[in-house]
Backbone bond lengths (Angstrom), bond angles and torsions (degrees), N, CA, C in turn:
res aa  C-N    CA-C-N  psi(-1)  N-CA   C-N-CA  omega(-1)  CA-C   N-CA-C  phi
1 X - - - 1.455 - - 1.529 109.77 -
2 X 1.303 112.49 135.25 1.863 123.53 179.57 1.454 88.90 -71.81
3 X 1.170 103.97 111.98 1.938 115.13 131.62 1.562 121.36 -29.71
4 X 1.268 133.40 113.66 1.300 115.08 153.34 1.372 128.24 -42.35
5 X 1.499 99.25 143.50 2.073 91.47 175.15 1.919 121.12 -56.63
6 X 1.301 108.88 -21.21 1.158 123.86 -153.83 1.726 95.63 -87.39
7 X 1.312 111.03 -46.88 1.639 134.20 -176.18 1.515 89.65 -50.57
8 X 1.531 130.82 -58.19 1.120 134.03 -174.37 1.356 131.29 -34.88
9 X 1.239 79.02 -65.78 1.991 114.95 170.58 1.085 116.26 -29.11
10 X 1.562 111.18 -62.36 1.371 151.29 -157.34 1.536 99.39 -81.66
11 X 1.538 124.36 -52.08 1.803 127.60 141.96 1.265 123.95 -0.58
12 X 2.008 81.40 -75.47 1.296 100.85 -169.45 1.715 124.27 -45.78
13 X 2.026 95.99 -60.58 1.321 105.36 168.11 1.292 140.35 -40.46
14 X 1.220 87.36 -39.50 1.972 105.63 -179.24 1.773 96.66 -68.74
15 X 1.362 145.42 -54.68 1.017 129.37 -165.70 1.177 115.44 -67.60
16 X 1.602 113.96 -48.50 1.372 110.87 173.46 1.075 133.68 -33.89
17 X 1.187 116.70 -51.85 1.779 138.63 168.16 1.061 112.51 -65.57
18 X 1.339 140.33 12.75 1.654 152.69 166.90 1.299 121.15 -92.83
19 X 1.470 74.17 -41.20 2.143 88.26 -169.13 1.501 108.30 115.55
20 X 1.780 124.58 4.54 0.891 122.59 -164.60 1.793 111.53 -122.27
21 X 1.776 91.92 91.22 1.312 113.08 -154.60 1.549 104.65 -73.71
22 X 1.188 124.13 -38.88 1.350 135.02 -178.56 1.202 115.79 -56.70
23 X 1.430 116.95 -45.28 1.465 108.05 -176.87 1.661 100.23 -99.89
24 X 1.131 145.68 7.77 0.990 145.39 171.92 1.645 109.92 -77.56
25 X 1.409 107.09 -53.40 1.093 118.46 151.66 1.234 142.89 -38.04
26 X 1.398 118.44 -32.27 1.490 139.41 -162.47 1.825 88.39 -90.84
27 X 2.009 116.40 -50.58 0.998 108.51 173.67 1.389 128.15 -75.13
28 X 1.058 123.12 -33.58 1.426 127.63 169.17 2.042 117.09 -24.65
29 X 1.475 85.35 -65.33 1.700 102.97 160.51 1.295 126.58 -46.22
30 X 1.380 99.02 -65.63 1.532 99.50 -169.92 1.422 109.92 -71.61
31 X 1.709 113.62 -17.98 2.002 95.82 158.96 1.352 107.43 -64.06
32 X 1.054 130.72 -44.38 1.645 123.98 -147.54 1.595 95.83 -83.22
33 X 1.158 128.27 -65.80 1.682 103.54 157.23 1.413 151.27 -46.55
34 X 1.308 120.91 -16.02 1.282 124.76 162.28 1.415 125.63 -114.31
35 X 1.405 118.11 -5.76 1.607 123.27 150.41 1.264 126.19 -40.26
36 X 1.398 126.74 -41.14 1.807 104.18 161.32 1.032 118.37 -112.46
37 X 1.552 119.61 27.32 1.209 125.90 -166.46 1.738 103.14 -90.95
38 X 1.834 93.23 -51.99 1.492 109.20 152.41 1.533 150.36 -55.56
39 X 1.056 85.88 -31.13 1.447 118.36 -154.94 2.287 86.60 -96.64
40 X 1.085 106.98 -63.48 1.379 102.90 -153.45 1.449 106.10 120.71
41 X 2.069 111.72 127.46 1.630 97.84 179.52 1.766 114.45 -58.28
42 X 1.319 114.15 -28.77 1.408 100.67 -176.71 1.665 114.75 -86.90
43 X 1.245 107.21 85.97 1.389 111.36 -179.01 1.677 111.03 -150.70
44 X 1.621 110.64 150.72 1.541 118.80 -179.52 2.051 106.18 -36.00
45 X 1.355 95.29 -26.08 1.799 75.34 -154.82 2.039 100.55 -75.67
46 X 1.415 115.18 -19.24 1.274 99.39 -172.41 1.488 128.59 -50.42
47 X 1.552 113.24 -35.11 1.390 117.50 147.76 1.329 134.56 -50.74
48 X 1.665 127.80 -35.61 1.272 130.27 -174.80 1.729 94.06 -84.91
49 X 1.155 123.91 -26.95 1.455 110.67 -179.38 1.582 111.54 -72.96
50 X 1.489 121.10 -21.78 1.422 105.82 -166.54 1.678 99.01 -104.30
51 X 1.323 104.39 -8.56 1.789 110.27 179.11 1.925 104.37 -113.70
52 X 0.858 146.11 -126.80 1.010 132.60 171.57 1.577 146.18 19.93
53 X 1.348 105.07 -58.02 1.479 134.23 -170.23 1.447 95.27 -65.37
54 X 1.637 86.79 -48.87 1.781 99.38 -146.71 1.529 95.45 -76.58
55 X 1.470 96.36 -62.84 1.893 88.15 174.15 1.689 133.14 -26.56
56 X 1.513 84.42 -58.24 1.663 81.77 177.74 1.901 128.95 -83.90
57 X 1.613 104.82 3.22 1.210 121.06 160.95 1.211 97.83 -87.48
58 X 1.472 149.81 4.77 1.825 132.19 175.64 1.647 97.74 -97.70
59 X 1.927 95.21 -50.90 1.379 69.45 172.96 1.354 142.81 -119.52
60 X 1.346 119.34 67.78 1.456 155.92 152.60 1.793 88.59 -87.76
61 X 1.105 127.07 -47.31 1.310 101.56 -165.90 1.671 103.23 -71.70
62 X 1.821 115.58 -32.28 1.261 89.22 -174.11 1.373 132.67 -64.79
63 X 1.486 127.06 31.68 1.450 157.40 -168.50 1.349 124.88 -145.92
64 X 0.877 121.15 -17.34 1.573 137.62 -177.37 1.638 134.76 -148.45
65 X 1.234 89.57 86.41 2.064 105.35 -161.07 1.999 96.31 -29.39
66 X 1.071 113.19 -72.45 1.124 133.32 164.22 1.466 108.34 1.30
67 X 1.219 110.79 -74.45 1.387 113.72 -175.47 2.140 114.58 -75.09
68 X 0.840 108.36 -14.74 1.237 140.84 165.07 1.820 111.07 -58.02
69 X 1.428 89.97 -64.95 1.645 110.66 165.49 1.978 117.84 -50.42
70 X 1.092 75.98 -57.92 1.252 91.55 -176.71 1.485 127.45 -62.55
71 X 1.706 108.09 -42.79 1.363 113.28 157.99 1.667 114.66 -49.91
72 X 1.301 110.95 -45.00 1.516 106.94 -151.43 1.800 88.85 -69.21
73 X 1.455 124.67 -49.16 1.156 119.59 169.67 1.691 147.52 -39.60
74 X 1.924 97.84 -38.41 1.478 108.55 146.43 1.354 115.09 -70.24
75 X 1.129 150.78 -25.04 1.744 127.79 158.94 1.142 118.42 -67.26
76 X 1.868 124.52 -41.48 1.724 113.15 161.06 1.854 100.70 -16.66
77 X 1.687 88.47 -69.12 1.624 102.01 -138.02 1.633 101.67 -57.44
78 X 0.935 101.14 -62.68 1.706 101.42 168.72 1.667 112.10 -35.92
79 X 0.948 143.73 -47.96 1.409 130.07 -177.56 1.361 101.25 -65.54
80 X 1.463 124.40 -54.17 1.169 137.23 178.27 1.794 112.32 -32.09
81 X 1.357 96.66 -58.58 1.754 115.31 -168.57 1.662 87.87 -67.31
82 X 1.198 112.91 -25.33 2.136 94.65 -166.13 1.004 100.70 -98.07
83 X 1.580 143.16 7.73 1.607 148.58 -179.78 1.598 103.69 -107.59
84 X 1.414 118.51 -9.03 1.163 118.72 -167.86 1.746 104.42 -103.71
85 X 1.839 114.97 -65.02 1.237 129.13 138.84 1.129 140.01 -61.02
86 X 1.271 143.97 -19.03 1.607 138.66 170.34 1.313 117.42 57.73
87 X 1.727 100.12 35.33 1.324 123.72 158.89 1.735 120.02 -63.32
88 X 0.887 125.06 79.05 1.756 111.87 174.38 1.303 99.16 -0.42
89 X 1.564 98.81 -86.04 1.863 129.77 -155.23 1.648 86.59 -22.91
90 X 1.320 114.90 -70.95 1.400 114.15 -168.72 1.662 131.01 -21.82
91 X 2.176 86.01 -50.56 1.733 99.47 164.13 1.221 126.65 -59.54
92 X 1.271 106.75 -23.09 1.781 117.06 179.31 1.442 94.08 -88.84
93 X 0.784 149.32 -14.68 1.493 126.21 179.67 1.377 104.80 -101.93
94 X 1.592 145.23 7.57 1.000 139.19 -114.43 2.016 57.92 -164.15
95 X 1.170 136.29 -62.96 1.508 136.31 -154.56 1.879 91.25 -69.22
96 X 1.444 107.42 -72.34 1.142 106.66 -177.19 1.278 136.57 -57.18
97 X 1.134 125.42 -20.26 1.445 126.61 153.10 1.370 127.22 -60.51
98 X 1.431 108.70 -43.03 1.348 127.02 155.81 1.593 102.63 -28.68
99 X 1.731 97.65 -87.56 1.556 99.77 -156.16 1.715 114.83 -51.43
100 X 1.373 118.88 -21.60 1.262 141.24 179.70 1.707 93.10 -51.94
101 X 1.576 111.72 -59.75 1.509 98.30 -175.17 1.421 118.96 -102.13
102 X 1.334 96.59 30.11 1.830 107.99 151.70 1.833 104.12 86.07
103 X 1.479 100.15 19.69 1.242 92.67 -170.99 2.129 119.37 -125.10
104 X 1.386 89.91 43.71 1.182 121.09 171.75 1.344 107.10 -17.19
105 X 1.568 125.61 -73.05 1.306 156.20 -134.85 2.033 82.28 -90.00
106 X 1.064 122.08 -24.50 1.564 106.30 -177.80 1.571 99.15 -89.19
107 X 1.465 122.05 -34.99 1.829 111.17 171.61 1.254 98.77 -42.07
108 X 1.375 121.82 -69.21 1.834 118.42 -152.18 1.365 108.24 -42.30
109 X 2.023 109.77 -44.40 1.667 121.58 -153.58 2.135 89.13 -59.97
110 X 1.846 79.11 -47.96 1.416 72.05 -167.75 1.950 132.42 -61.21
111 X 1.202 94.98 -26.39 1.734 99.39 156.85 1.540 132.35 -66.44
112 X 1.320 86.46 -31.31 1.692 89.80 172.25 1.460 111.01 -70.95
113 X 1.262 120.98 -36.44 1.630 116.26 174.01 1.304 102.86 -71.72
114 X 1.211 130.86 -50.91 2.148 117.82 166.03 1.625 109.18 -33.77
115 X 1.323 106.83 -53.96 1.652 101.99 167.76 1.104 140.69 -13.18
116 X 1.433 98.40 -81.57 1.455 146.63 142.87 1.178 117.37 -11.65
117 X 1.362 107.61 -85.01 1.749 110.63 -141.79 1.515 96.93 -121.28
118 X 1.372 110.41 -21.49 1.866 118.24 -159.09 1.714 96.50 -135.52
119 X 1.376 126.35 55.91 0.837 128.15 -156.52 1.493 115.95 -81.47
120 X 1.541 111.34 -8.79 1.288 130.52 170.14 1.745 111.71 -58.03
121 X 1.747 100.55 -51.26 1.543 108.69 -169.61 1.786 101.42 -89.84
122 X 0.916 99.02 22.40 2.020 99.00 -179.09 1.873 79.03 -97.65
123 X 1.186 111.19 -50.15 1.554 109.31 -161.73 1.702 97.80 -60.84
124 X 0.919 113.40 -74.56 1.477 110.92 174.01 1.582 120.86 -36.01
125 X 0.691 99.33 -36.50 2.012 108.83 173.78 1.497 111.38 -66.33
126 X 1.025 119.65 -58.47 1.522 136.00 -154.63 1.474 86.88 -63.25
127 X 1.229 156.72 -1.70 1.851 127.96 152.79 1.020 109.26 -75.06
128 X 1.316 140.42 -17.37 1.166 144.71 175.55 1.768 107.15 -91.99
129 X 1.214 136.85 -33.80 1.470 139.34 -179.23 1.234 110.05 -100.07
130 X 1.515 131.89 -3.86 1.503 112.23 -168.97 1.854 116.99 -61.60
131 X 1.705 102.11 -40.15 1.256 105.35 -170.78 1.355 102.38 -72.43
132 X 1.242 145.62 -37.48 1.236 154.35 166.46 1.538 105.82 -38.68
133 X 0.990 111.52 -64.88 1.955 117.93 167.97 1.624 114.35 -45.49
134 X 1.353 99.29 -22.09 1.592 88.93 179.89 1.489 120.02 -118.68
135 X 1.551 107.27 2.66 1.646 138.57 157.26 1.676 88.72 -48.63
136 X 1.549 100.40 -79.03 1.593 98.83 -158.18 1.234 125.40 -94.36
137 X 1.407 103.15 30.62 1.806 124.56 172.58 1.764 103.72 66.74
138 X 1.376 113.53 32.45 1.485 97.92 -175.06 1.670 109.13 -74.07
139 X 1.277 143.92 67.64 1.064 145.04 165.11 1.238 137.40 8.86
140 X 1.723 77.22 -85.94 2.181 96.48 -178.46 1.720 101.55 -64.68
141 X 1.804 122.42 -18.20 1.373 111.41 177.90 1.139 104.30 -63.00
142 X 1.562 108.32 -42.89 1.830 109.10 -159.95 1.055 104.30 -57.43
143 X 1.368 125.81 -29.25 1.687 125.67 -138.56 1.728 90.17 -94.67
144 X 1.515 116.05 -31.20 1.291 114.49 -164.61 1.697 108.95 -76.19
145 X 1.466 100.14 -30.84 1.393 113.23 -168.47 1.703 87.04 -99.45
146 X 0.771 160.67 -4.89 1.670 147.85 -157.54 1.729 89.39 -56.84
147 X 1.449 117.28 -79.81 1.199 130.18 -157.67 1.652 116.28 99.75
148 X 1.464 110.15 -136.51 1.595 103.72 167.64 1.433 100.62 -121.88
149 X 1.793 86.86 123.83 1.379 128.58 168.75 1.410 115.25 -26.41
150 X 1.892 107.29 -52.44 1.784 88.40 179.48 0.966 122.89 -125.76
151 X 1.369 114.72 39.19 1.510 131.87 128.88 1.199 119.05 -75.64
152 X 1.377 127.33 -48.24 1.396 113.05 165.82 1.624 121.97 -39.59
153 X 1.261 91.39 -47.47 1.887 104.45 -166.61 1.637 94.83 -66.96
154 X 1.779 118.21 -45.72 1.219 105.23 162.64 1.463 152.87 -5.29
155 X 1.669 84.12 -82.28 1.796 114.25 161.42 1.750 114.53 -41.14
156 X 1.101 99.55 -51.82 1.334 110.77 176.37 1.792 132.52 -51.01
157 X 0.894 81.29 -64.10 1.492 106.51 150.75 1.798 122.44 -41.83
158 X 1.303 88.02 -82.44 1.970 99.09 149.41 1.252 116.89 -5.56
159 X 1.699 102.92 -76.14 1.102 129.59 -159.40 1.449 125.02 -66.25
160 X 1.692 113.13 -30.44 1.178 134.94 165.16 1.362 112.36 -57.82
161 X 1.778 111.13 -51.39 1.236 113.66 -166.50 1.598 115.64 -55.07
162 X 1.725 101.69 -76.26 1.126 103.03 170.47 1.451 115.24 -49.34
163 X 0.644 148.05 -132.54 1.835 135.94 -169.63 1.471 100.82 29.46
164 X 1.259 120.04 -88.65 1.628 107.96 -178.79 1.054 119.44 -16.82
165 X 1.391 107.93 -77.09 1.335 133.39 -169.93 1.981 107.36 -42.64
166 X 0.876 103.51 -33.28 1.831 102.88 161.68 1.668 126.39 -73.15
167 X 1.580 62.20 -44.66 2.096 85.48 -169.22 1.933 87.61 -46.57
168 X 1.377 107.26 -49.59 2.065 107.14 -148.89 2.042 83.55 -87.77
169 X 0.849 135.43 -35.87 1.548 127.27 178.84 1.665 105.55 -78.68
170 X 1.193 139.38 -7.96 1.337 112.22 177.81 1.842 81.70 -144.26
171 X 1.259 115.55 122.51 1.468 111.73 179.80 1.402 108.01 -116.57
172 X 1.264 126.23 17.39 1.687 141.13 150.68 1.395 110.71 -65.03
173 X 1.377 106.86 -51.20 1.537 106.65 172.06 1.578 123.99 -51.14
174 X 1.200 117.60 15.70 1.574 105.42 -178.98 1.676 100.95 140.85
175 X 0.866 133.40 -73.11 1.519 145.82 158.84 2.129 97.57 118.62
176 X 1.388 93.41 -116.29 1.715 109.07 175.48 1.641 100.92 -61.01
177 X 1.696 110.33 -42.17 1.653 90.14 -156.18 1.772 107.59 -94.62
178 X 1.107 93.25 3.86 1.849 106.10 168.26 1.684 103.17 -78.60
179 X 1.348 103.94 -67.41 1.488 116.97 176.96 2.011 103.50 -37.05
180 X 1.306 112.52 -45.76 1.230 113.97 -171.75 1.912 108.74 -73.11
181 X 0.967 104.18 1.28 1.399 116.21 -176.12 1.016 104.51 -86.76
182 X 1.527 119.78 -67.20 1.103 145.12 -155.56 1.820 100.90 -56.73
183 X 1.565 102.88 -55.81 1.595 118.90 177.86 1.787 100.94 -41.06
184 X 1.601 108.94 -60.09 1.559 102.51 174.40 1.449 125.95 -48.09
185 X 1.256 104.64 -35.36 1.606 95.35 -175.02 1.285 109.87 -61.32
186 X 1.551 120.80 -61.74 1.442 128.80 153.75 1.489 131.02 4.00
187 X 1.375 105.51 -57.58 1.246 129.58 -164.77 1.820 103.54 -89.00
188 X 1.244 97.48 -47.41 1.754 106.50 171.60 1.174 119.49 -45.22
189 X 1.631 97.46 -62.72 1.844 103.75 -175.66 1.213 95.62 -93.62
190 X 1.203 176.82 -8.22 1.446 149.97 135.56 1.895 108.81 -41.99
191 X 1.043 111.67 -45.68 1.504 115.43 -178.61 0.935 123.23 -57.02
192 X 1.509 114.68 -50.09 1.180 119.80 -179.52 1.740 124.67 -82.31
193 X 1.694 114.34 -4.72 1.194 120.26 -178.25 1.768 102.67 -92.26
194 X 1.598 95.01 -20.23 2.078 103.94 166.08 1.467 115.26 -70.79
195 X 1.313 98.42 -49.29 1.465 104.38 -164.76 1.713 102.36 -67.86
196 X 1.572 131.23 -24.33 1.550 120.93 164.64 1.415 103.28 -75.45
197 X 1.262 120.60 -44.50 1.216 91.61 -164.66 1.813 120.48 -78.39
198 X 1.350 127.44 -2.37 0.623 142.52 164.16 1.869 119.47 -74.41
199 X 1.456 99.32 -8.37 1.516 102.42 -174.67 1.621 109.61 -124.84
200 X 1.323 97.24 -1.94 1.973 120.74 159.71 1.105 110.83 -69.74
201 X 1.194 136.11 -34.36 1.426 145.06 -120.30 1.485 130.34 46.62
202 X 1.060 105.05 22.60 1.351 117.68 175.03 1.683 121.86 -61.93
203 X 1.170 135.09 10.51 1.683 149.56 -116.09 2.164 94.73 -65.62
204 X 1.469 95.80 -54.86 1.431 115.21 -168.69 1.421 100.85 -62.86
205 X 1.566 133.83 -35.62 1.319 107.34 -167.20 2.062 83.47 -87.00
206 X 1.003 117.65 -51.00 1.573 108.42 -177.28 1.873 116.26 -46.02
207 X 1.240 108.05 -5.44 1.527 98.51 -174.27 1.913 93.35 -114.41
208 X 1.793 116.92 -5.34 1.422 103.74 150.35 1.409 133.02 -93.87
209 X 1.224 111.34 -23.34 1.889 113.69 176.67 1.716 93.30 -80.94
210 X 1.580 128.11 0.05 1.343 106.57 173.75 1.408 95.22 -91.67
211 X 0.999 141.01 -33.94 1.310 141.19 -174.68 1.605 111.03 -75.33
212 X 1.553 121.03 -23.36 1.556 144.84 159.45 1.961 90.37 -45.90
213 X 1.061 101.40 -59.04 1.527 103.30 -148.77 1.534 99.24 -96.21
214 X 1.272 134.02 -16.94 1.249 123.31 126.98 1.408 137.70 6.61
215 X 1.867 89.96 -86.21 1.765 114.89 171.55 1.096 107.41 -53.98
216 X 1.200 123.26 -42.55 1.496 111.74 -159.62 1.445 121.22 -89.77
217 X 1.169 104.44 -39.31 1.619 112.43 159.04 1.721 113.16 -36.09
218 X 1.217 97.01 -51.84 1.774 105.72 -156.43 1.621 80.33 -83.78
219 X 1.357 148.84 -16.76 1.465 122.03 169.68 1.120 113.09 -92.29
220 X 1.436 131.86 -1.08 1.232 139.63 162.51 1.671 111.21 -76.75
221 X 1.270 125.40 -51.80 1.251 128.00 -167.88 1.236 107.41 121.31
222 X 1.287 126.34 3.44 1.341 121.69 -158.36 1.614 107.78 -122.76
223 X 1.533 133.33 41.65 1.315 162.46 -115.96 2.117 73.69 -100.87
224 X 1.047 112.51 -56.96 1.770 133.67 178.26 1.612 94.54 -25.75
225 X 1.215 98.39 -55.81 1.916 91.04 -154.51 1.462 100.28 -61.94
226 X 1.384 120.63 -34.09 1.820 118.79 -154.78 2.025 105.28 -52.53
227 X 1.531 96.64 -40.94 1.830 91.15 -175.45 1.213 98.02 -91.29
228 X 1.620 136.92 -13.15 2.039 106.15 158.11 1.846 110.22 -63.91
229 X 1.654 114.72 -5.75 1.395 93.92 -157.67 1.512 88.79 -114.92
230 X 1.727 104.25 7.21 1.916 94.80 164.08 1.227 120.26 -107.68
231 X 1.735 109.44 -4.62 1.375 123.27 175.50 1.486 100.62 -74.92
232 X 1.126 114.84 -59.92 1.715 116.94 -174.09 1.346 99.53 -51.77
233 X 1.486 131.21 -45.24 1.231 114.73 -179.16 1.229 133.02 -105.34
234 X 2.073 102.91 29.82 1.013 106.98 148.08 2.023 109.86 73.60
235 X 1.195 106.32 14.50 1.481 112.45 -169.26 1.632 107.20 -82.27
């Protein structure tokens, strides 16, 4: 009989908090590999595996070399698995484990060589690295990966909608501080698609999708977000 992913978790936790690093360990893993395996990729746990799981598998390692070991070995494998398939997900699991062991600054190196040399898997990567590219001002990346500007801004937009549109029909899901989420994302990726193009030299198309997002704000009701999303980008 399959274990639930959740039963696992819950394993996991309980050993840790015992002193019983080995099998905590043993579960830690076996959620994060068989959580969408079971489950289906579109399911609640893909988030709890790359936030949760991972957290409390880092720090089990800060106690147990082993698990330590073992992390550094699931990010091999994950880079490995996304050079083979040209699965994104892979790159994202391959980022977050990373940042888990504090080693942020080797994702970027490692995108910049996709850039580079594997310029196929930079394209595939970059939904997962764009905001990261514009964390550390990488420019000429943004500019290479931008794509079109208002489709991006599009998506965004999109992205707000639907989201709302849940957020105000199911208010269990989160209520104000979901809704307040949602406003950040907004504000993130609109900002950050100003703040490149504004650092391209692009100035004129960034001073019309700000005026794009203007309108749309103010037919939404949400007139508020436009100066968090010119502050972030610094306009």
């Amino acid at each position: 009989m399959v274990v639930p992913p959740g039963e696992v978790l819950d394993e996991a936790r309980v050993a840790a908090a015992r002193g019983d690093f080995e099998v905590a360990l043993e579960r830690y893993e076996r959620f994060f590999d068989r959580a969408l395996l079971d489950q289906g990729a579109d399911n609640n746990y893909y988030g709890v595996r790359l936030s949760y799981c991972l957290s409390e598998w880092a720090r089990l390692a800060e106690k147990h070399d082993p698990a330590k070991k073992r992390l550094e070995e699931k990010a091999g494998e994950a880079l490995a698995a996304f050079e083979e398939t040209r699965e994104a997900e892979k790159f994202h699991d391959f980022q977050a484990i990373s940042g888990k062991l504090g080693r942020k600054e080797q994702v970027l190196e490692q995108f910049v060589s996709y850039h580079k040399l594997k310029p196929e898997l930079a394209r595939v990567a970059i939904r997962f690295m764009w905001d990261r590219l514009v964390e550390a001002q990488q420019w000429d990346l943004c500019a290479a990966h931008l794509g079109d500007p208002d489709a991006k801004y599009k998506r965004a937009l999109d992205k707000f909608d639907q989201a709302m549109e849940v957020c105000e029909s199911e208010p269990s899901f989160g209520g104000e501080e979901f809704a307040e989420q949602i406003r950040g994302w907004y504000v993130r990726d609109v900002g950050n698609l100003l703040m490149v193009l504004k650092n391209t030299g692009q100035h004129d198309l960034a001073e019309r999708l700000d005026q794009i997002a203007v309108n749309d704000m103010q037919a939404r009701g949400h007139s508020q977000l436009v100066e968090r999303v010119r502050a972030r980008a610094a306009l």
